[in-house]
C-alpha positions as CSV (number, residue, x, y, z in Angstrom):
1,X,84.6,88.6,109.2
2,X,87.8,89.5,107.2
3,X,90.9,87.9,105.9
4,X,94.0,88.7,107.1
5,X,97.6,88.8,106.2
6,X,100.8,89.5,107.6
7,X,103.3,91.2,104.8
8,X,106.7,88.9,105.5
9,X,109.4,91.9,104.9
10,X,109.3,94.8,107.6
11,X,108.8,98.5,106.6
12,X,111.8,101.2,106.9
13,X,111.3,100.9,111.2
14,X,111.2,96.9,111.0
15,X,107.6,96.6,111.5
16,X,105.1,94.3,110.0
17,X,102.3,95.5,108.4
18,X,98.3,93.3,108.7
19,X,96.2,93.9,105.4
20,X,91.9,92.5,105.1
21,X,92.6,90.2,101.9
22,X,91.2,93.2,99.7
23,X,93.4,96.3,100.7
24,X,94.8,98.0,97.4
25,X,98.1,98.4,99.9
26,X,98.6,94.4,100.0
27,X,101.4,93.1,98.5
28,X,100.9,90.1,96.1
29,X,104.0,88.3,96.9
30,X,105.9,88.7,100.4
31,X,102.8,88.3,103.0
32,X,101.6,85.1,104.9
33,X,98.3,84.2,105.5
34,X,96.9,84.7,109.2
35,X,93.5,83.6,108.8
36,X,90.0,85.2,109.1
37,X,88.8,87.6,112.2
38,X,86.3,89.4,113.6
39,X,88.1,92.5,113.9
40,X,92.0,93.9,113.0
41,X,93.0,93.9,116.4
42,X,93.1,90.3,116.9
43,X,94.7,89.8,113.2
44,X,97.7,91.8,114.8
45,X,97.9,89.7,117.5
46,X,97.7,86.8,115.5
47,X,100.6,88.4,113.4
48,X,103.1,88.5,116.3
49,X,103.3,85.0,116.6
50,X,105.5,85.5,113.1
51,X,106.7,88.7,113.8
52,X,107.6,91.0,116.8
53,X,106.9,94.1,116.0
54,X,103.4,94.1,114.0
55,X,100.7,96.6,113.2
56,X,97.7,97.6,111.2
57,X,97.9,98.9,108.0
58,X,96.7,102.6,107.9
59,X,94.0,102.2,105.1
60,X,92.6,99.0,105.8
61,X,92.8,98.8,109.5
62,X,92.7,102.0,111.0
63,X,90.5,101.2,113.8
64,X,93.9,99.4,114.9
65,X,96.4,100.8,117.5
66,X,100.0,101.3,115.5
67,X,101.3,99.5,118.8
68,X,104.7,97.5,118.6
């Protein structure tokens, strides 16, 4: 199980981006905490409920589907 977080401002397209609590890409200010999971793909899904277009970060969760 990971820890998850949501950054709060979008990326150049508007989107979201999910980090695990140790990704060297996650920003120390500007993310929100989404809780811990088994797996990335339900950290994105818990990320929409902020957000609507979210997906996981390239490094960290790359298992996840860049999916908007």
């Amino acid at each position: 199980m990971e820890i998850y977080y949501v950054t709060t401002q979008p990326d150049t397209q508007g989107a979201h981006e999910v980090h695990t609590s140790t990704c060297s890409l996650l920003p120390v200010e500007g993310r929100r905490y989404l809780g811990t999971f088994p797996e990335a793909t339900k950290a994105v899904f818990a990320g929409r409920h902020y957000f609507n277009i979210v997906h996981g970060c390239a490094t960290c969760c790359a298992l996840t589907p860049h999916a908007n």
